[in-house]
ROGUTOR-872419 format. One record per residue (C-alpha): x, y, z; residue in three letters. Coordinates in steps of 0.2 Angstrom, whole numbers, padded with zeros to 4 digits, always signed. Example, Ala and Ser with C-alpha at 12.3 -4.5 7.8 and 13.67 -1.06 7.14 Angstrom:
+0062-0022+0039ALA +0068-0005+0036SER 
***
This chain:
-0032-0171+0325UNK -0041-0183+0314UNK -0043-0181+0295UNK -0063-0180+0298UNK -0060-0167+0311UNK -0047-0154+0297UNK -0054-0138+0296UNK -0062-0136+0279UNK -0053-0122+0268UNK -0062-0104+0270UNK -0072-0106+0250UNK -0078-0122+0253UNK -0088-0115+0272UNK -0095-0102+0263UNK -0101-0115+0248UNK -0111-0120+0264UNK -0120-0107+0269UNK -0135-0099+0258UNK -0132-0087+0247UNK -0141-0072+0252UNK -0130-0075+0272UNK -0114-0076+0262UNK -0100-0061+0269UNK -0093-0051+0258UNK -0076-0049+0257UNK -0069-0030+0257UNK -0067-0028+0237UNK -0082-0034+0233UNK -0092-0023+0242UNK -0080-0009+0236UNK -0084-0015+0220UNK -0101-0016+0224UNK -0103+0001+0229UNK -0094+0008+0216UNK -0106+0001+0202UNK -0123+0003+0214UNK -0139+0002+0203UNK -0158-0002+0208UNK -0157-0012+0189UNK -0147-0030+0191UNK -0132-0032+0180UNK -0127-0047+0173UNK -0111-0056+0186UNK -0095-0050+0178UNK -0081-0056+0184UNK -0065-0054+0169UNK -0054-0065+0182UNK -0060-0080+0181UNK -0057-0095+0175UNK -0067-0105+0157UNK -0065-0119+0145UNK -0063-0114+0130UNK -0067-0126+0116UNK -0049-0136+0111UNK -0048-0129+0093UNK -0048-0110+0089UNK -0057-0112+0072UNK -0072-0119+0084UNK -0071-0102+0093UNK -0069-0093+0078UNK -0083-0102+0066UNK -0083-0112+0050UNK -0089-0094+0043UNK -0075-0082+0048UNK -0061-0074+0037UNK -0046-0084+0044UNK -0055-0100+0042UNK -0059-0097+0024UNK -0040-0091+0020UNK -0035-0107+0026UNK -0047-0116+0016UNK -0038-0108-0003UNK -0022-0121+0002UNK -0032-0134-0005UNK -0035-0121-0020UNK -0022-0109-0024UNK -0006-0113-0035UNK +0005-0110-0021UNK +0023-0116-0031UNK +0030-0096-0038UNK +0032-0095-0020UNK +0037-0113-0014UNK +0051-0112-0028UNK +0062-0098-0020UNK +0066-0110-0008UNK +0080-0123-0014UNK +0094-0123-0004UNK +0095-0131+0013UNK +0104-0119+0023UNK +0103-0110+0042UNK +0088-0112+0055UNK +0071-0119+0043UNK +0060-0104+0038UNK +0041-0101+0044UNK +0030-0111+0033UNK +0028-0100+0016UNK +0011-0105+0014UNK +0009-0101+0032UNK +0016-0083+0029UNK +0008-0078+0014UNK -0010-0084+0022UNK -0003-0070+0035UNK -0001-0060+0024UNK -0017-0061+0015UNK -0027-0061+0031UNK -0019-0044+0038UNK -0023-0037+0020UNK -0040-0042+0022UNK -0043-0033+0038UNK -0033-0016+0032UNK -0018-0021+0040UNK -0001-0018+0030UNK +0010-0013+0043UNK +0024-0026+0047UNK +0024-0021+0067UNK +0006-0022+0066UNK +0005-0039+0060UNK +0016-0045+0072UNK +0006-0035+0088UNK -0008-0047+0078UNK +0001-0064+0080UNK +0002-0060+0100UNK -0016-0056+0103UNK -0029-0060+0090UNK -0037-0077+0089UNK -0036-0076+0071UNK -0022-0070+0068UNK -0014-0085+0079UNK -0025-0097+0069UNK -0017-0094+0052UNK +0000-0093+0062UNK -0004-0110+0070UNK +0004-0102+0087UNK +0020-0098+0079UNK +0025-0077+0081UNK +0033-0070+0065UNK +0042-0054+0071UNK +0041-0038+0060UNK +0058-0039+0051UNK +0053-0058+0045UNK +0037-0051+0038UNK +0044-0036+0029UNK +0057-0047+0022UNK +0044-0061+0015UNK +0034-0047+0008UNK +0048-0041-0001UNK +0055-0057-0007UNK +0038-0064-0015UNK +0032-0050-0025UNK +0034-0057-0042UNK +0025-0071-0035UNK +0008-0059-0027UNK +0006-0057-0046UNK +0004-0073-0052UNK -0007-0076-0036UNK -0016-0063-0042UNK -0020-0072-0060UNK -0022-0087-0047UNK -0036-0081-0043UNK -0046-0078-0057UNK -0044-0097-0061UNK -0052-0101-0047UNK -0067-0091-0050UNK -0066-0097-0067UNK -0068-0114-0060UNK -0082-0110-0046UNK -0093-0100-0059UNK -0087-0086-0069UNK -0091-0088-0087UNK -0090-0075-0092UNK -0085-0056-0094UNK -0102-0046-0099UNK -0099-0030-0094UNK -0080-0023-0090UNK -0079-0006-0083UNK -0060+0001-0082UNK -0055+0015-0070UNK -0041+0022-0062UNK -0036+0029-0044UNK -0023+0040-0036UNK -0014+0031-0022UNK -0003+0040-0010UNK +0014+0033-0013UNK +0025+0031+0004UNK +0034+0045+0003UNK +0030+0065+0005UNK +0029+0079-0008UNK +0040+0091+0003UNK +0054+0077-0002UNK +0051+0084-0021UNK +0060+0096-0028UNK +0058+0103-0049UNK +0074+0099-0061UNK +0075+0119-0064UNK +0075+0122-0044UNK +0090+0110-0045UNK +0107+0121-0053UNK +0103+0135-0040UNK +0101+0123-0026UNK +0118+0114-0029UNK +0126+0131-0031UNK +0117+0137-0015UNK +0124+0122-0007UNK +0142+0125-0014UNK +0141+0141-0005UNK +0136+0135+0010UNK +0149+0121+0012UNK +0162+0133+0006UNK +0159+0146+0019UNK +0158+0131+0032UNK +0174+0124+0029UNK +0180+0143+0030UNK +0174+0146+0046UNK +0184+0128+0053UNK +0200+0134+0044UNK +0200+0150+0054UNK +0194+0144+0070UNK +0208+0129+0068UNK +0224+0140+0062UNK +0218+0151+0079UNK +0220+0136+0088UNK +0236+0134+0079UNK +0244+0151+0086UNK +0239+0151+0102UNK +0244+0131+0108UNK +0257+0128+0095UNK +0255+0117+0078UNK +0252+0096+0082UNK +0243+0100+0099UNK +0225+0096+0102UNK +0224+0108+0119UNK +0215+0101+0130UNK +0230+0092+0139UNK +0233+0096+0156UNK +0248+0103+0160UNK +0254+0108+0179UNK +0250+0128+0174UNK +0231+0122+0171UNK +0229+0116+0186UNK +0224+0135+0192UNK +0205+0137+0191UNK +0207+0152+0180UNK +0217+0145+0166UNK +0207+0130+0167UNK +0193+0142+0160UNK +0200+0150+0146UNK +0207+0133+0142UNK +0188+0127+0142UNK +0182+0139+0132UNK +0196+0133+0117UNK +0189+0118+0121UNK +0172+0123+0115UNK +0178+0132+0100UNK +0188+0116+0094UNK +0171+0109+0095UNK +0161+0123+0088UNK +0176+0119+0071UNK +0171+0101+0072UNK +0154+0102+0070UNK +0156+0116+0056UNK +0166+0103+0048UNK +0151+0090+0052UNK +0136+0099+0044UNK +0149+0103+0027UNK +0152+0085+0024UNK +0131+0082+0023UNK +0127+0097+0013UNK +0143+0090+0002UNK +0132+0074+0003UNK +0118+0083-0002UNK +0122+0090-0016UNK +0127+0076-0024UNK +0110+0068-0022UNK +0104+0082-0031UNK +0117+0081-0043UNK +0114+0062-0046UNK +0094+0067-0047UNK +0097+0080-0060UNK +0107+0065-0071UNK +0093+0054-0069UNK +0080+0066-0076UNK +0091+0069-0089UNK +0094+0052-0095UNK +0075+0050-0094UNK +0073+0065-0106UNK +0085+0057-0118UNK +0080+0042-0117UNK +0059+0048-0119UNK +0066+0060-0136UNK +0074+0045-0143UNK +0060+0036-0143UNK +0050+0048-0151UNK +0061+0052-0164UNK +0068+0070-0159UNK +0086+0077-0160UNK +0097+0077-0145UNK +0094+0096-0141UNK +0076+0092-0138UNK +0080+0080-0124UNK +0079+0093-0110UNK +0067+0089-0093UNK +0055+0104-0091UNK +0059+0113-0077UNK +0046+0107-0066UNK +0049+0089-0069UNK +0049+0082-0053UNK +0063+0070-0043UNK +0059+0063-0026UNK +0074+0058-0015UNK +0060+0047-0005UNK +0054+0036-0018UNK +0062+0044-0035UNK +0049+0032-0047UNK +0033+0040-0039UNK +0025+0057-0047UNK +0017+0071-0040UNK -0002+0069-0044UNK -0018+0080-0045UNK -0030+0070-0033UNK -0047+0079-0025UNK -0039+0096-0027UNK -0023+0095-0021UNK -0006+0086-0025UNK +0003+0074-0018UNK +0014+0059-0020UNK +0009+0046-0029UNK +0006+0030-0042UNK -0009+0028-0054UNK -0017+0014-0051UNK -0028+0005-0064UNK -0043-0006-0062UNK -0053-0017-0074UNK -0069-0024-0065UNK -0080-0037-0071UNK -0098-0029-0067UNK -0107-0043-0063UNK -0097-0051-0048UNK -0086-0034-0047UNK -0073-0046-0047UNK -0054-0038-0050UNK -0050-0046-0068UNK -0033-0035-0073UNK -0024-0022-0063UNK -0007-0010-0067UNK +0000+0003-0058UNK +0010+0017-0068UNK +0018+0032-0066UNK +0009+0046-0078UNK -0007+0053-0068UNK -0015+0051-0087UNK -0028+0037-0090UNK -0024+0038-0107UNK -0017+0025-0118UNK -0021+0012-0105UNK -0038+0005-0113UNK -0033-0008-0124UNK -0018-0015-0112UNK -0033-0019-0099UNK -0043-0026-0111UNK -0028-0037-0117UNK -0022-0043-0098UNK -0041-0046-0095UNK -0040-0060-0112UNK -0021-0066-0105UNK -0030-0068-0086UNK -0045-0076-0089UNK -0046-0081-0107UNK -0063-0071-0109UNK -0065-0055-0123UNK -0079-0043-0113UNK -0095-0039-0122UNK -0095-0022-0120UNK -0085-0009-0110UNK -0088+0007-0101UNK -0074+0021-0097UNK -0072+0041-0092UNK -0067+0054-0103UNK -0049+0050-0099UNK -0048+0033-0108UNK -0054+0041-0126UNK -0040+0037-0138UNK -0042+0032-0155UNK -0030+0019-0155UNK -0036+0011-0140UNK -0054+0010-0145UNK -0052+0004-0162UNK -0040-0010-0153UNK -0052-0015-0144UNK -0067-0014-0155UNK -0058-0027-0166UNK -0058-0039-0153UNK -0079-0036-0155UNK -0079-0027-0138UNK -0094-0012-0140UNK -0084+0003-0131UNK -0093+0017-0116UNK -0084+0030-0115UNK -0086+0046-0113UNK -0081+0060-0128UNK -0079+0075-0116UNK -0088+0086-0101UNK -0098+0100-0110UNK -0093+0116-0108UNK -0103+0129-0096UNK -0118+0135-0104UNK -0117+0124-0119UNK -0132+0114-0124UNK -0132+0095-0124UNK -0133+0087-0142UNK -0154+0081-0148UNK -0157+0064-0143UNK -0151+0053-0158UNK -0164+0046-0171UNK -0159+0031-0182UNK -0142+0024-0184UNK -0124+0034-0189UNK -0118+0032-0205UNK -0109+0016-0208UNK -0088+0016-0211UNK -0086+0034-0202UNK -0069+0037-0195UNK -0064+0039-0177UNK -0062+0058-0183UNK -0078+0057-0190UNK -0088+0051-0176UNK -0080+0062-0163UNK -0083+0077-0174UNK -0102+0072-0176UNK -0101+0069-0158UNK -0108+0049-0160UNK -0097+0046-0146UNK -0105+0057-0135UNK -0125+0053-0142UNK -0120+0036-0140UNK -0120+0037-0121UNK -0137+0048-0122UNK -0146+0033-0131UNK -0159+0022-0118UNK -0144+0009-0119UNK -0129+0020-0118UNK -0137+0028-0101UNK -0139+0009-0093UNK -0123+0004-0100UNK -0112+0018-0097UNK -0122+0018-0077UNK -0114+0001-0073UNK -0097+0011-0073UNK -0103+0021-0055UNK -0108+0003-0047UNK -0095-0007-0052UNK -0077+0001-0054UNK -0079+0017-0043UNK -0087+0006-0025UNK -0072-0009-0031UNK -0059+0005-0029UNK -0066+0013-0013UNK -0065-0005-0008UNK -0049-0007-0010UNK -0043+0008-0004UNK -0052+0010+0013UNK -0052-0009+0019UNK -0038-0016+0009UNK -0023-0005+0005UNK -0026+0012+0012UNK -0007+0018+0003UNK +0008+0010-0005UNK +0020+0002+0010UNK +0035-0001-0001UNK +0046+0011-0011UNK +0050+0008-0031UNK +0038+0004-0046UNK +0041-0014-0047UNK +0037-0016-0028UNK +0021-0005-0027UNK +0015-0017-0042UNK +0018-0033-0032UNK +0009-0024-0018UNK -0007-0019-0028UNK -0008-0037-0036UNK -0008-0044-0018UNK -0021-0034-0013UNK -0033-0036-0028UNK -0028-0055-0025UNK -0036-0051-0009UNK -0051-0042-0014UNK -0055-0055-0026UNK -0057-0069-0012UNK -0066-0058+0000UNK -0080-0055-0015UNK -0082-0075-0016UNK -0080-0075+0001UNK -0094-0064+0006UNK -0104-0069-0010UNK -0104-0088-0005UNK -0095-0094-0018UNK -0091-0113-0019UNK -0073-0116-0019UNK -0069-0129-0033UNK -0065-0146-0026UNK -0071-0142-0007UNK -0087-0145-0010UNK -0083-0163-0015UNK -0074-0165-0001UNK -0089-0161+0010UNK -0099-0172+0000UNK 
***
């Protein structure tokens, strides 16, 4: 047969014929039938074939996420976390820069788990954009996050340089608050410093009665097969189905002695956890009545001081009614580009006493003093507000809730008496008619719109709960995610990155 007489392949005959004659083949007029409408759809069809554009940012967008993140390399001191890498050793690591754009990026979309992330790296565009096509597994992850948090600190104060440089001036308006944030570990893991002598001798019971039960179920086994023997060998007499039962049955109470032994050894094990726990909130008694100047005999926990064997730094905490385990998380937002210029994260569920320490971290990180600041009824303390009233900072905050049924104080007329005490003031109630003046009101109002929506922000799209375990490790989480916060507000406000638009030009 000629090449001009070859029978065309079967797609290109039915290219030939017009449409409306072409056959259907059996699945598509399943199909068709199943998805029968008198209302024309658009052609779907999920197998087949399209040129994508070569470059994933062009399927992306210059305006996404992912394409901004990789844009701070030309920006963000990346060094505290190039530096840990000196020694030339083993298989070269992923990219730091690389991971900690990862990182960021999964932050920014609400994503913290380490499995997740890596799920991520197999089927997101983006995700495989930051990555480059490389697949970081979930232990590799983990262990950067780890490793680097020192490092998510002074990223963190990185990034209030840049907005320095792209146009923050300056700090007008400064509203500090705090947040409970679910620490990762549960209350039910808890347990109070004067439930502690009763549950270790409830414990010494337990594992005394255990070891009891073995001891006579071993000297049984002792009497009846002789001392040394396990009895379960087979002699000749055992080959009878009836004495292979009864030896069965000494089998099972060996067994049975075993596992009595087994479950002894944990609550031994126990015990000493909670012995060790009962040290610790001891020492941390001592060591709080030493510092403030009381004899030994004071230095007794109250009895329902708490110790979690989960994540022994984290408190129980009052949040929305309730308690559960947690940090206290502080804030100090800038009002008017609710930027995140200082964060902490304690351990007391008090916001007191931790005024002036924001004020003074929001000087260290920017190098700006606020004009004026605005604050709950938990920040009121004398000797943070006269701190930061020498610094020439006008101080918000509130002198208390009124009481049911009493009366607000008149409208102010005319200025208070100059040189009153902090005393003096609050017993006057100036603090309190202060905030009821035409300004207090619209100062003290910026608190609700810049502070409370910056937390909720961070809480429900950032870091919905601490991932790691210790103080110092939930700290270097919470300065990666205000980091992250911070670059989604210039990301979403527009701003200009200093140096790329030079760059552009």
């Amino acid at each position: 047969m000629s090449t001009s007489e070859t029978k065309r392949p079967e797609q290109s005959v039915l290219l030939d014929v017009p449409e409306g004659q072409r056959p259907q083949r059996q699945e598509e007029t399943k199909s068709s039938a199943r998805f029968s409408s008198p209302r024309p759809f658009r052609e779907w069809q999920p197998d087949q074939g399209q040129l994508l554009p070569q470059y994933a940012r062009e399927v992306l967008g210059e305006g996404h996420l992912a394409c901004f993140f990789v844009e701070l390399v030309k920006v963000l001191d990346f060094s505290p976390i190039l530096g840990a890498y000196t020694k030339e050793c083993g298989q070269p690591p992923y990219h730091p820069v690389m991971m900690t754009l990862l990182l960021m990026y999964a932050y920014a979309r609400g994503i913290t788990s380490s499995r997740e992330i890596e799920r991520r790296c197999e089927t997101d565009i983006a995700f495989r954009y930051l990555t480059g096509g490389e697949q970081p597994d979930h232990d590799t992850v983990c262990a950067f996050r780890v490793r680097h948090l020192e490092a998510f600190r002074a990223l963190f104060v990185d990034t209030l340089r840049v907005a320095r440089q792209a146009g923050l001036e300056k700090v007008g308006h400064l509203s500090v608050d705090g947040t409970k944030m679910k620490a990762n570990a549960s209350k039910h893991k808890a347990m109070s410093y004067g439930r502690m002598d009763e549950a270790m001798k409830k414990l010494d019971e337990q594992v005394g009665r255990l070891l009891a039960e073995a001891e006579a179920l071993d000297a049984q086994e002792d009497e009846r097969h002789g001392k040394g023997r396990r009895g379960d060998e087979l002699p000749e007499e055992m080959k009878n189905p009836k004495k292979r039962a009864e030896r069965l049955r000494e089998a099972a109470r060996q067994v049975e002695a075993e596992k009595k032994v087994a479950l002894a050894v944990e609550k031994e094990k126990r015990r000493e956890r909670i012995g060790q726990a009962k040290q610790e909130l001891e020492e941390q008694a001592r060591k709080k009545a030493e510092a403030e100047g009381k004899s030994p005999e004071e230095a007794k926990p109250a009895k329902k001081a708490q110790y979690n064997f989960t994540d022994p730094e984290s408190r129980i905490m009052p949040k929305g009614g309730a308690f559960q385990q947690s940090y206290n998380a502080q804030v100090a937002v800038d009002a008017d580009t609710q930027l995140v210029v200082a964060q902490e994260v304690g351990q007391s569920s008090s916001d007191a006493r931790q005024l002036a320490p924001m004020v003074e971290q929001v000087e260290a990180n920017t190098g700006l003093v606020p004009e004026e600041l605005s604050a709950d009824a938990g920040y009121l303390c004398q000797e943070d507000i006269e701190k930061v009233e020498q610094k020439g900072v006008e101080c918000f905050v509130a002198g208390g809730r009124d009481k049911h049924g009493e009366e607000a104080p008149p409208a102010p007329r005319g200025r208070p008496p100059a040189g009153l005490s902090f005393k003096e003031r609050m017993k006057r109630k100036l603090m309190k008619r202060k905030l009821l003046t035409k300004r207090g009101r619209k100062a003290y109002a910026r608190r609700k719109v810049t502070a409370e929506p910056v937390i909720g922000q961070v809480k429900n799209t950032v870091l919905p709960r601490f991932s790691l375990r210790g103080l110092d490790k939930v700290r270097g989480e919470f300065s990666l995610a205000c980091a992250v916060h911070n670059l989604k507000k210039m990301w979403k406000q527009g701003w200009a990155l200093p140096g790329l638009a030079e760059q552009a030009a």
